[in-house]
PAMIBA-646439 format. One record per residue (C-alpha): residue in three letters; x, y, z. Coordinates in pm, 1 decimal. Last residue first. Example, Ala and Ser with C-alpha at 12.3 -4.5 7.8 and 13.67 -1.06 7.14 Angstrom:
BEGIN
    aa         px         py         pz
   SER     1367.0     -106.0      714.0
   ALA     1230.0     -450.0      780.0
//
This chain:
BEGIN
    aa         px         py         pz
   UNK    11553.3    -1729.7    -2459.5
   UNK    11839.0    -1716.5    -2189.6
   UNK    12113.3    -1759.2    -2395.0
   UNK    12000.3    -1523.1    -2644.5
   UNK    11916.1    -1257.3    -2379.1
   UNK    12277.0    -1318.6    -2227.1
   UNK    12425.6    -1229.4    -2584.5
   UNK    12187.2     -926.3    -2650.6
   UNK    12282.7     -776.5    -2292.3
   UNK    12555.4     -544.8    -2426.5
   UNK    12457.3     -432.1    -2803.5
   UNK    12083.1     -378.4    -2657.9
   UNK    12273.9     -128.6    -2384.3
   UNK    12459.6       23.6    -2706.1
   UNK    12099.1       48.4    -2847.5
   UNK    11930.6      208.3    -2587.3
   UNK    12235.9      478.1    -2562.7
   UNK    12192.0      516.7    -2908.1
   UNK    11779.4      568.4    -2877.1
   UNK    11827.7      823.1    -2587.6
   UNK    12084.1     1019.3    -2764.5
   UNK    11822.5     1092.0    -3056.8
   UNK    11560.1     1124.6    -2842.8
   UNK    11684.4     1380.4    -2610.4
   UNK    12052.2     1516.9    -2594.1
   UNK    11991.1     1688.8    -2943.2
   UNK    11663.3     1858.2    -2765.3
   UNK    11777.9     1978.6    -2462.7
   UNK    12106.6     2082.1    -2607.1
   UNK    11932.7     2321.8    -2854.6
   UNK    11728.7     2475.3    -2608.2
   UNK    12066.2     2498.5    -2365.6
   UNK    12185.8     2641.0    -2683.9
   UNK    11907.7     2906.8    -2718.3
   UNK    11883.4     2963.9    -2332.7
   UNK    12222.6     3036.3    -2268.1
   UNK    12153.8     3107.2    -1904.3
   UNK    12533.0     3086.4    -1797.0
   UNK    12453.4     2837.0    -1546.2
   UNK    12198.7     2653.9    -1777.7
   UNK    12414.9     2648.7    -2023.5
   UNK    12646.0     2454.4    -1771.6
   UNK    12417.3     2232.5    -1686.7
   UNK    12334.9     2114.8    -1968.6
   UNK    12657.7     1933.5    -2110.9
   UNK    12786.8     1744.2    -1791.1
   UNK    12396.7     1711.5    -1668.1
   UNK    12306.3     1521.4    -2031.1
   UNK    12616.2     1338.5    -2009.3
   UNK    12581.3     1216.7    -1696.1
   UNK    12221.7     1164.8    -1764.6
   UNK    12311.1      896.4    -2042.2
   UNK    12619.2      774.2    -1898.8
   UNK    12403.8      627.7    -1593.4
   UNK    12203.1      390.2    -1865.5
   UNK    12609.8      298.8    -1983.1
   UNK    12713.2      203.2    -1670.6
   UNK    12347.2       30.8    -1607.0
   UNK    12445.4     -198.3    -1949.2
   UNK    12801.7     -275.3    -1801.7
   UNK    12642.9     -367.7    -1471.0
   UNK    12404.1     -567.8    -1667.9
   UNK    12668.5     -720.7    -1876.1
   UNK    12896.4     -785.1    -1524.3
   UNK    12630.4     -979.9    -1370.6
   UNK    12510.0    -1191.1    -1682.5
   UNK    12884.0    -1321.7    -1720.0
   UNK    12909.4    -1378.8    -1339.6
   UNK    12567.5    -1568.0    -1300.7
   UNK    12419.7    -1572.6     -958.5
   UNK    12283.8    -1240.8    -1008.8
   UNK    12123.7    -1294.7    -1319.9
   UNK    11899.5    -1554.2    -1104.6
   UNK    11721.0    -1225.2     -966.7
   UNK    11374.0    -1282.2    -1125.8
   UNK    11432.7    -1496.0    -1488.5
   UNK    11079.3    -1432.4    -1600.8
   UNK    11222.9    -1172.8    -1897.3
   UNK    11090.8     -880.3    -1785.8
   UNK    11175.3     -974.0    -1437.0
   UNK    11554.4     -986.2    -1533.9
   UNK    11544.9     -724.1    -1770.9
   UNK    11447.4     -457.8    -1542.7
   UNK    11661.1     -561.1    -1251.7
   UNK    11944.0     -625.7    -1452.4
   UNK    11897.3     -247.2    -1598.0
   UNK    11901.8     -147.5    -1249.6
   UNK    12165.3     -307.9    -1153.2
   UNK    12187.4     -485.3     -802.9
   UNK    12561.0     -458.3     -681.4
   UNK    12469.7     -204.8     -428.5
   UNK    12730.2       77.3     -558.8
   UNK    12598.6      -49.9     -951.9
   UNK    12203.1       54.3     -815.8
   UNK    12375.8      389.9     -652.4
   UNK    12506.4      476.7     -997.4
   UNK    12148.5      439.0    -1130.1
   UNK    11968.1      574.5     -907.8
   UNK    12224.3      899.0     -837.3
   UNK    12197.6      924.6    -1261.1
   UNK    11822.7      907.7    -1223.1
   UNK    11767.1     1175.0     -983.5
   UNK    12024.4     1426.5    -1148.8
   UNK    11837.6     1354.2    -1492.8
   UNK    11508.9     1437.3    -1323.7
   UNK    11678.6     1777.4    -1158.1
   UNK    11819.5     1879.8    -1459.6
   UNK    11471.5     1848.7    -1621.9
   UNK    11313.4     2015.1    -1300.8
   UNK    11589.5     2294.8    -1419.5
   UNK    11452.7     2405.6    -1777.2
   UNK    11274.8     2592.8    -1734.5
   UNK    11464.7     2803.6    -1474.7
   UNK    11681.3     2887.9    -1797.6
   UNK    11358.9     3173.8    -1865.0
   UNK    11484.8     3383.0    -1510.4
   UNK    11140.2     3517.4    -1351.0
   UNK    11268.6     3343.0    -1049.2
   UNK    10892.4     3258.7     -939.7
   UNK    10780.6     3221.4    -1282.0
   UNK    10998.8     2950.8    -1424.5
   UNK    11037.9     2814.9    -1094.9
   UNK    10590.2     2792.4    -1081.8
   UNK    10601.2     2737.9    -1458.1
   UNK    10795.3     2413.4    -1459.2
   UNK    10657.1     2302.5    -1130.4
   UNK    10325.7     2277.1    -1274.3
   UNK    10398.5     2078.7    -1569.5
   UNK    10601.2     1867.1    -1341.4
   UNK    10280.5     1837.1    -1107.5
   UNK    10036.0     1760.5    -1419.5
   UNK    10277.8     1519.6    -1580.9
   UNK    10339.0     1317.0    -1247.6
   UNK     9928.9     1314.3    -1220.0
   UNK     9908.9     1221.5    -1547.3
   UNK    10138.7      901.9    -1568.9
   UNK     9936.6      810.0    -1240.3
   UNK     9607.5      863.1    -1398.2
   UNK     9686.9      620.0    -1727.9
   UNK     9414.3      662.3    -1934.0
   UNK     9570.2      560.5    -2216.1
   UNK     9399.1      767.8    -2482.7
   UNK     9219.1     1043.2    -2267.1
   UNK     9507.5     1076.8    -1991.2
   UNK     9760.0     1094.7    -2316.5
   UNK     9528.0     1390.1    -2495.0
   UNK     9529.8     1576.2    -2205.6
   UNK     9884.4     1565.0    -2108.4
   UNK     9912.7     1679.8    -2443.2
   UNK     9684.0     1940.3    -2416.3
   UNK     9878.9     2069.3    -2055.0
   UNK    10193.6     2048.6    -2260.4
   UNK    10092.1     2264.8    -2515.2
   UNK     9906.7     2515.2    -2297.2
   UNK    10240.5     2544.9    -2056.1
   UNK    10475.5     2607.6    -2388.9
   UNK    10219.5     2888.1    -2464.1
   UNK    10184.6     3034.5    -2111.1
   UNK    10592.6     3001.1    -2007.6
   UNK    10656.7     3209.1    -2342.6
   UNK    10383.7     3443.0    -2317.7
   UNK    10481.3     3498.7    -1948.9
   UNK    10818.3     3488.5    -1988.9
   UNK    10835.9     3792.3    -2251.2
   UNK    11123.2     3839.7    -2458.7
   UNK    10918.7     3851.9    -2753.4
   UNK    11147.4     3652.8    -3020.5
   UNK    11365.4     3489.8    -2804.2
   UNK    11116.4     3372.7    -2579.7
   UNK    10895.0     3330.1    -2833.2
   UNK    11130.5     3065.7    -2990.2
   UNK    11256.6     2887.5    -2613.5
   UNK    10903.4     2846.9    -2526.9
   UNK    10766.9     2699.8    -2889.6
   UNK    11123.5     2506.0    -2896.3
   UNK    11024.7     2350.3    -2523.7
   UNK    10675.0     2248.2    -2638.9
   UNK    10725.0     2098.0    -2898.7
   UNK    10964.9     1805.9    -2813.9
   UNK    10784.7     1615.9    -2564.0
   UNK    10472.1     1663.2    -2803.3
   UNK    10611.3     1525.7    -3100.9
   UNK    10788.4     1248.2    -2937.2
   UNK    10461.5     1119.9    -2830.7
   UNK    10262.9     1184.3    -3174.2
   UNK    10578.6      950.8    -3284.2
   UNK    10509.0      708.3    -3044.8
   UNK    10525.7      721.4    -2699.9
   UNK    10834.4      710.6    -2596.7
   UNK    10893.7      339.5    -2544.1
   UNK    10690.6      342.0    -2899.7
   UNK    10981.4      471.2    -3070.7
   UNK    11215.2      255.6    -2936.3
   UNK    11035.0      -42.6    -3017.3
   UNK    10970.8       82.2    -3346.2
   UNK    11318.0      123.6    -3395.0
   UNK    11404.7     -234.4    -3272.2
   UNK    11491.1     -391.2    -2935.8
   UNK    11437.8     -770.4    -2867.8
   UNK    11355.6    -1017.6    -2624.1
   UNK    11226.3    -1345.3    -2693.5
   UNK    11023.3    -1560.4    -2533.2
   UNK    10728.5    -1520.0    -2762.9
   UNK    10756.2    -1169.5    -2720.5
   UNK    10944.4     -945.2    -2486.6
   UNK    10959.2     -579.4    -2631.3
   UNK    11245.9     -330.0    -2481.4
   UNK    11222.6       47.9    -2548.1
   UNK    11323.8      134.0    -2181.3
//
């Protein structure tokens, strides 16, 4: 989530956000290839070319990331969304259809999230509570309790927003501003939303450290 724990202490910075995503290279490459796809889309009209270039990007990437970190279970996900992104984009022939397993991630993560609060175990208290060594004690805690149900509120805002927005465009297949939506709604709304959640739990964090 763009957390770093370090000599007890928890913080959030720029960098920290920035490397939660992969760095800049990372950002780079989750942003590319959706404006090459939605730009020769526009330009050529043609799915194929459009769905083939954006596909090669993503595939070198994925590359590139497998090589570096060698993570195979990051990979594998990015290999079958990767693949599922051209198969819908193909199968319906319809160029908005690349955008839906994004829709479908955000609509995963907001029923997470919301379902987390409906349980009374956070997911951001969950995350921050074994990052931090504390384990579930948060729970027992009233003030820590309603922070990290605060902080998930805000974590489910994020792909609320995103669905409340994209989906829409996506409905109307308005590729250029769902394009545009995609990528406004992306990093830049990511980091504030981190950062608001940082704004909530930074007093319990303190105590804690």
């Amino acid at each position: 989530m763009g957390l770093t724990y370090s000599n007890g202490e928890l913080d959030v910075t720029s960098s920290s956000i920035v490397k939660s995503m992969g760095g800049w290279l990372g950002i780079t490459e989750s942003i590319l290839p959706t404006v090459v796809f939605v730009a020769t889309f526009q330009l050529s009209s043609n799915i194929w070319l459009s769905i083939t270039i954006a596909g090669c990007l993503s595939l070198a990437a994925l590359i590139r990331q497998l090589i570096v970190k060698s993570a195979l279970t990051q990979a594998i996900v990015g290999a079958l969304s990767i693949a599922l992104t051209i198969w819908l984009t193909l199968r319906s022939n319809n160029a908005s259809d690349y955008f839906l397993p994004g829709l479908l991630t955000n609509a995963a993560f907001l029923t997470v999230t919301l379902t987390s609060m409906l349980l009374r175990w956070p997911l951001v208290g969950v995350f921050v509570g074994f990052l931090i060594g504390e384990g579930f004690g948060w729970r027992k805690k009233p003030s820590h309790f309603k922070r990290f149900m605060a902080a998930t509120g805000i974590y489910s805002g994020l792909f609320l927003v995103k669905l409340a927005v994209e989906m829409p465009l996506y409905l109307s297949h308005n590729l250029a501003a769902l394009g545009a939506a995609k990528l406004i709604l992306g990093v830049p709304f990511y980091a504030i939303t981190l950062w608001l959640i940082w704004l909530v739990i930074k007093p319990l964090i303190r105590r804690v450290s």
